[in-house]
C-alpha positions in Angstrom: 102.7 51.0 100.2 104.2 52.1 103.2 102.4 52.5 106.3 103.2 55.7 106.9 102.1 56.5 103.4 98.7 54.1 104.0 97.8 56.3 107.2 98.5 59.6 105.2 96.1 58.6 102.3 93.8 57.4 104.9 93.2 60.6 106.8 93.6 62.6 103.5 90.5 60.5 102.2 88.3 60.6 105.7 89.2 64.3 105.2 87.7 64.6 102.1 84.7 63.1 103.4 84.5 65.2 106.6 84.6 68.0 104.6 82.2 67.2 101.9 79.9 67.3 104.9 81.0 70.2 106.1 80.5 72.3 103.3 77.6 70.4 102.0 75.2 74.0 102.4 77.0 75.8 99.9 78.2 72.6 97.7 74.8 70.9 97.0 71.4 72.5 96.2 69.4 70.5 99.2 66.2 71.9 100.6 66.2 68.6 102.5 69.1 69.9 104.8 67.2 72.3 106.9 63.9 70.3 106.7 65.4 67.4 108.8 66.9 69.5 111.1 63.8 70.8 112.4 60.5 68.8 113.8 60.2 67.3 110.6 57.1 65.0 111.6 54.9 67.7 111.8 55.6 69.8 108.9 55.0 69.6 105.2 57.5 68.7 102.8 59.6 71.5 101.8 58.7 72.7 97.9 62.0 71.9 95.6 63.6 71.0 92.3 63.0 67.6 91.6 65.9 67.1 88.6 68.1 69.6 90.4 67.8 67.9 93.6 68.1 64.3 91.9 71.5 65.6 90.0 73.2 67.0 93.1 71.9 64.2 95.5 74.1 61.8 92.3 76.8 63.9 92.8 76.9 63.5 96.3 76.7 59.8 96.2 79.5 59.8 93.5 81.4 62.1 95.4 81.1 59.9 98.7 81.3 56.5 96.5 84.9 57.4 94.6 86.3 58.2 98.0 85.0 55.5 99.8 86.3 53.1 96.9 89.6 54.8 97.8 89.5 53.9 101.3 88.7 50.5 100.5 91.4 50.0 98.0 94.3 51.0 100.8 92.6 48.9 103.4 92.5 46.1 101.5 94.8 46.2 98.6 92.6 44.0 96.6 90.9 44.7 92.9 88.3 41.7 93.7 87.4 43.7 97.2 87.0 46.8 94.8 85.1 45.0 92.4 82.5 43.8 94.8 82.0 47.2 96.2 81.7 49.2 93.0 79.2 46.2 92.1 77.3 47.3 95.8 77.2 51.0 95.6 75.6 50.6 91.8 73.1 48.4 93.4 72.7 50.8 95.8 72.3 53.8 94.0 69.5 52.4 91.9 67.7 50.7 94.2 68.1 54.0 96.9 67.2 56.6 93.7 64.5 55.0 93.4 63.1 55.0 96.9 64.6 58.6 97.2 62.3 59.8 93.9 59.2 57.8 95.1 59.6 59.9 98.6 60.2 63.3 97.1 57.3 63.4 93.9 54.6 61.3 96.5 55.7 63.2 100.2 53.3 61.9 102.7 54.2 62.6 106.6 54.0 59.0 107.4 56.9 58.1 105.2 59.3 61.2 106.6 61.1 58.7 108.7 61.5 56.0 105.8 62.7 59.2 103.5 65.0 60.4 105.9 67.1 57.2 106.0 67.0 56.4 102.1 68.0 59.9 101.7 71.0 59.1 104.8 72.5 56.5 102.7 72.3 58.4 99.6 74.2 61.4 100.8 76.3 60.1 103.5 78.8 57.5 103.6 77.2 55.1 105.0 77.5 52.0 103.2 81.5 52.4 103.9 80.7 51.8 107.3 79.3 48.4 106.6 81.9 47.3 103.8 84.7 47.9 106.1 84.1 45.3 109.2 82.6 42.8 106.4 85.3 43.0 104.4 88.1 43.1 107.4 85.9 39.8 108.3 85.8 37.9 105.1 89.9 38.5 104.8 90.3 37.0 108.6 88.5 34.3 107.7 90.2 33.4 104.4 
């Protein structure tokens, strides 16, 4: 791969993902959005959906996962790197689904703050964040 073809697929990809949060309003049935935006400490949970919020919270994280398994694979080049992270986000995904469902069928206002960030690395990349500089760090020091 080129690098002028690497840096194109690159920004393509970090696209994608800048606009799945873009339009994430009218692409995912979240009453969570506008919840967390306000004073969310002092307010009840929102009413919602439970299964429909579950399914389009997985499509999110599949969504965000397939790309982010994309970026990977042209910063790295390696199926063993891709392995290891598709082995991390399914960890990920149940352990975080299960957190996520404990938070929305038991709300209580002292777990907001603990929801909140389950529910962050359920419907935002973040776990890319952390692969990247541990992977570019386990291939300097190989």
């Amino acid at each position: 791969m080129t690098k002028a073809l690497k840096y194109i697929s690159l920004v393509l990809l970090f696209g994608l993902l800048i606009l799945i949060r873009v339009f994430e309003e009218q692409l995912f049935y979240d009453p969570y959005l506008a919840f967390f935006k306000n004073d969310y400490l002092y307010i009840d949970s929102p009413r919602q959906e439970v299964f429909k919020l579950t399914l389009f919270t997985t499509l999110r994280y599949v969504m965000n996962t397939i790309i982010s398994l994309g970026i990977l694979f042209v910063l790295f080049k390696d199926l063993g790197v891709l392995k290891f992270a598709t082995l991390i986000y399914v960890i990920a995904y149940v352990t975080l689904i299960t957190l996520f469902l404990y938070f929305v069928i038991n709300p209580k206002q002292s777990d907001y703050y603990l929801f909140f960030n389950t529910r962050r690395f359920l419907i935002q990349p973040v776990i890319l964040l952390l692969l990247i500089p541990a992977f570019y760090y386990h291939q300097q020091r190989a």
